[in-house]
N, C-alpha and C positions, 0 to 999 in steps of 0.2 A: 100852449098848454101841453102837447104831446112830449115836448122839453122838459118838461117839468115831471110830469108824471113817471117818465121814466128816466128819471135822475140822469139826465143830461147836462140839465141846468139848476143851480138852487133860484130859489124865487126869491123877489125881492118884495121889500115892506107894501110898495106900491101893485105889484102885481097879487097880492093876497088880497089888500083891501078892495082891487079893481073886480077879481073872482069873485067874492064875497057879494060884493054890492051888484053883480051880475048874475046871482044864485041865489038874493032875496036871502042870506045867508049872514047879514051884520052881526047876527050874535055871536058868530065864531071867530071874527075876526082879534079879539084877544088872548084864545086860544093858541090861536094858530100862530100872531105873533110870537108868542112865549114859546111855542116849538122850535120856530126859524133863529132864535137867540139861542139856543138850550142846543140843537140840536149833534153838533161836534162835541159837546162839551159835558153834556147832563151826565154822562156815564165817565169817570173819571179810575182808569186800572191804578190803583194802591202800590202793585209790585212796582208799575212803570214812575208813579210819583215817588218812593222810597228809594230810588236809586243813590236819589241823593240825602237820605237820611230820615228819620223820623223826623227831625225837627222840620222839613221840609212838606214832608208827610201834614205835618198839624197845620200848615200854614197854606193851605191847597183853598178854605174858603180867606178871605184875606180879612187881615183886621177890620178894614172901613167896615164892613159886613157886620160885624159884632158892633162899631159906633154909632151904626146907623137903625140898629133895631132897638125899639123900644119894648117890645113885647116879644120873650121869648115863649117859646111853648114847647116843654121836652119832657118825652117819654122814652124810658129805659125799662126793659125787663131783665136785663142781667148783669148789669153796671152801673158804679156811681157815676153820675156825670161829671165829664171834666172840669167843669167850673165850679165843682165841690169838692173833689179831691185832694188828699195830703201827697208831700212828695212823695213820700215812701209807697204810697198805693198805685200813684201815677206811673213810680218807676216801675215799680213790678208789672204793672198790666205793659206797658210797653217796651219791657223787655221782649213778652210773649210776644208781641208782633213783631217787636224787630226781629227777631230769630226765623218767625213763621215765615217773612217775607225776604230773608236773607239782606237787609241794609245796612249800610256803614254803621258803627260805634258809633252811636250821638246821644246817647240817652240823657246824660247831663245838660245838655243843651235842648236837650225834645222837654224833659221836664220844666225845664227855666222856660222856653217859651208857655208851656200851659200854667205855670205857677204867676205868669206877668198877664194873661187875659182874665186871671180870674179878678183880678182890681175892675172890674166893670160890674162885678153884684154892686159895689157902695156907689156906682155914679147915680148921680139923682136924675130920674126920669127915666128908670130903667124898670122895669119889672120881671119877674119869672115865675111862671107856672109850670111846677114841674110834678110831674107823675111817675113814681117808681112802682115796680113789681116788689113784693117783700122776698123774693129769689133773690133781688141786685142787691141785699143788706145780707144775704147769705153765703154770697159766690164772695171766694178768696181769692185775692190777688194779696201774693205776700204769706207770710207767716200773720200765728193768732193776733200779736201784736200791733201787725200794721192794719188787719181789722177792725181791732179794739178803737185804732185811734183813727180810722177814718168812718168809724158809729160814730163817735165820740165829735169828730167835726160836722159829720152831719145833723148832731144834734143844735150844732153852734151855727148853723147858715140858716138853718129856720127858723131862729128868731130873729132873721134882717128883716126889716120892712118891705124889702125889694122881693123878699121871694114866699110862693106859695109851694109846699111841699104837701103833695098825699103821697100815701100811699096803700096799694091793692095791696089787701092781705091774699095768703092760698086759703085754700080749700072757700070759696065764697063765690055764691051766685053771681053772673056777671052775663050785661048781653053782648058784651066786646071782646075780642083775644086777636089782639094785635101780631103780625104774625114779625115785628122786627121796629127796632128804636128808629125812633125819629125827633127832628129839630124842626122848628117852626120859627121862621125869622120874618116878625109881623107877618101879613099876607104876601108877602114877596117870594119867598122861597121854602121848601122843606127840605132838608138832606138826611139822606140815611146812608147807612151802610152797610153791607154784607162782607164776608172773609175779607174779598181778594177788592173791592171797588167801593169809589163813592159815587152814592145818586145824587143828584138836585134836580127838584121839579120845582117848578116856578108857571108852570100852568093853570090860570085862576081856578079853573073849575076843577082840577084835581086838588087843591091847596083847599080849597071846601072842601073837600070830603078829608082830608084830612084833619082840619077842622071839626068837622063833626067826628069822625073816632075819639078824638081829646078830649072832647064834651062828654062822649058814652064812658070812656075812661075814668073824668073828674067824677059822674053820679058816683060809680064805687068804691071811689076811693077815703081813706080818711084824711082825716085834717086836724091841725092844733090837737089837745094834747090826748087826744089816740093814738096818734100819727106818731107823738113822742116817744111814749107808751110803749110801741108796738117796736120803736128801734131803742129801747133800752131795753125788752124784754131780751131781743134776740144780743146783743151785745151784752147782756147777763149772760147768757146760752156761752158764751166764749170760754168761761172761766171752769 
């Protein structure tokens, strides 16, 4: 144990469960394994992934990941999500990274991969519950134009049967203020991301509480044709 404790040694699946069940402590043992999986890797540096391009950059959680979730769960405060996006939106916001993080020229290719995952809204058996800020229909990427037209698709993705779109209006009572977007891939994993890194937690009892923020999130948000409403109003505001 003194190995362990002071990172001499990593522990193994059998010595957690052994601790655990010696510490009258079982409830933590799924915890703790999801640490011991996670622990090299949850924290993922963007600059050090980007070396080798954007499109390398997008492919950091890996396909099977996206075939294997039935229930997405995404909230963005100052972005469309990528599996809503036009190319011309996608390009321009990833330009700004490419540049911010100094990566190869691949943008043609970073787009083509995000423009081939989005085929996974029409697979059947898939669903999305997604929650926007009404900031992330205000913030430009692009010129008026590539605005207009990525309102204008996110008016056309929420009427798939596969996805549920709100969204938070401003200025509106609220007992949640998320402090950064995030992804919910069934109860298996969350990823977020800041400037420079990606997170993944995959911890059950941190994946609840995230969980619960998207629940406080969905009570305020709207839905069907408010929801509509509210992103034709501000796509009028364009003109």
């Amino acid at each position: 144990m003194s190995k362990l404790e002071n990172g001499v040694q990593q522990p193994t699946v059998g010595d957690i469960r052994d601790w655990c069940r010696a510490c009258e402590a079982d409830a933590e043992v799924a915890d703790l394994l999801a640490t011991l999986r996670t622990v090299e890797s949850a924290y993922v540096e963007f600059r050090r992934q980007a070396r080798a391009g954007m499109k390398r950059l997008l492919g950091i959680r890996a396909p099977t990941l996206y075939e294997e979730t039935n229930l997405f769960r995404i909230y963005e405060h100052n972005v469309i999500p990528g599996l809503f996006q036009t190319p011309d939106y996608c390009a321009a916001m990833l330009s700004f990274w490419s540049r911010f993080l100094d990566t190869p020229n691949d943008l043609e290719e970073a787009v083509a991969v995000r423009m081939e995952r989005q085929k996974i809204l029409y697979q059947r058996g898939k669903r999305f519950a997604v929650i926007l800020e009404e900031q992330a229909l205000r913030i430009w990427f692009g010129d008026a134009d590539t605005q207009a037209n990525q309102l204008d698709r996110l008016l056309t993705v929420m009427s798939l049967p596969t996805v549920a779109l709100g969204i938070i209006p401003l200025m509106v009572e609220r007992g949640a203020v998320p402090s950064a977007g995030f992804w919910m891939f069934d109860n298996q994993l969350v990823a977020l991301e800041t400037p420079t890194a990606s997170i993944e937690v995959t911890q059950p009892s941190e994946i609840e509480l995230y969980g619960r923020m998207f629940e406080n999130l969905h009570q305020v948000a709207l839905y069907g044709k408010h929801a509509r409403d509210l992103v034709t109003r501000v796509a009028g505001e364009l003109s």
